[in-house]
C-alpha positions as CSV (number, residue, x, y, z in Angstrom):
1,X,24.5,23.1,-11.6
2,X,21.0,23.5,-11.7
3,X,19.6,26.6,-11.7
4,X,16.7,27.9,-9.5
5,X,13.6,27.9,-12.1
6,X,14.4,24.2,-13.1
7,X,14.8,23.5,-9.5
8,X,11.0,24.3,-8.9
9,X,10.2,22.7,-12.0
10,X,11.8,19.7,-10.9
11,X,9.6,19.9,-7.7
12,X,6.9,20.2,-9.4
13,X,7.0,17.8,-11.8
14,X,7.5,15.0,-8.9
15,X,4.9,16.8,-6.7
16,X,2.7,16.3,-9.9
17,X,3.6,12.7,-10.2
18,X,3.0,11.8,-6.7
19,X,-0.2,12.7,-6.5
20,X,-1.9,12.0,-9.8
21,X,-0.4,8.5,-10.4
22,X,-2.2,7.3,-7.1
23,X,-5.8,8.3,-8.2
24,X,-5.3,6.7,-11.5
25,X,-4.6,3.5,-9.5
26,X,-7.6,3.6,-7.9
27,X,-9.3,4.2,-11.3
28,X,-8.1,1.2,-12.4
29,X,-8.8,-1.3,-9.2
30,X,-12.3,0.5,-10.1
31,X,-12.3,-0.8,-13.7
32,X,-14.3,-3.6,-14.4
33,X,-11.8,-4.8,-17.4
34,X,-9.0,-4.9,-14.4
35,X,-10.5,-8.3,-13.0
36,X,-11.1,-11.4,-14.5
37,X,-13.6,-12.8,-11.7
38,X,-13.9,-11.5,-8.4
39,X,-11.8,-7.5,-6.9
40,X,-8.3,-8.5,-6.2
41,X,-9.0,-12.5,-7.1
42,X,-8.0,-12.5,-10.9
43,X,-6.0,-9.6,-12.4
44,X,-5.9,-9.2,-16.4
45,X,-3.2,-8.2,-18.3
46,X,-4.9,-4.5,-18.4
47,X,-4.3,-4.3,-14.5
48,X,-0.7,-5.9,-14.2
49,X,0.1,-3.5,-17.4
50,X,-1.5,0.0,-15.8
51,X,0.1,-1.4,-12.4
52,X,3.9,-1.4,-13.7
53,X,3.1,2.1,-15.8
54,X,1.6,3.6,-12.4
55,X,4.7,1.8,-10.3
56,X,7.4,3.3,-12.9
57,X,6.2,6.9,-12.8
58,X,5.6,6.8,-9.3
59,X,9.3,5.8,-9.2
60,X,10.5,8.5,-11.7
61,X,8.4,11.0,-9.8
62,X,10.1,10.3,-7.0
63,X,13.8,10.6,-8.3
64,X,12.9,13.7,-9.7
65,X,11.5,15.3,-6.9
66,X,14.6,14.3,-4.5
67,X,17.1,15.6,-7.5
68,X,14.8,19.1,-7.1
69,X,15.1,19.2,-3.8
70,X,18.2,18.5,-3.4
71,X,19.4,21.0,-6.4
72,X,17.4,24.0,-4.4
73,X,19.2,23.4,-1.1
74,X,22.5,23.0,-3.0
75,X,21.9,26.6,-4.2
């Protein structure tokens, strides 16, 4: 069982996620080393890298978000 306080951390911690990893993406389409020629034509290894990072905490953010939400209500 999880207990109230980590509950709300939990949330937090995925709320966190959610919302910062998407304006780092945009960082990077922004980045001039993310493109080899032309936006969205040619994407170097330093996009598709940043890319699964951003997709994987996105996705852990996610997880732990719906395990604190699901631990508060359980309370």
């Amino acid at each position: 069982m999880i207990g109230k306080l980590a509950s709300w951390l939990l949330i937090a911690a995925g709320v966190f996620n959610v919302v910062i990893w998407p304006r780092f993406f945009k960082a990077i389409v922004d980045d001039d080393r993310a493109w080899g020629g032309a936006r969205w034509q040619e994407p170097t290894s330093f996009f598709w890298v940043h890319l699964v990072l951003i997709g994987t905490a996105m996705t852990l953010g996610v997880i732990v978000l719906v395990i604190g939400i699901r631990a508060l209500r359980g309370q």
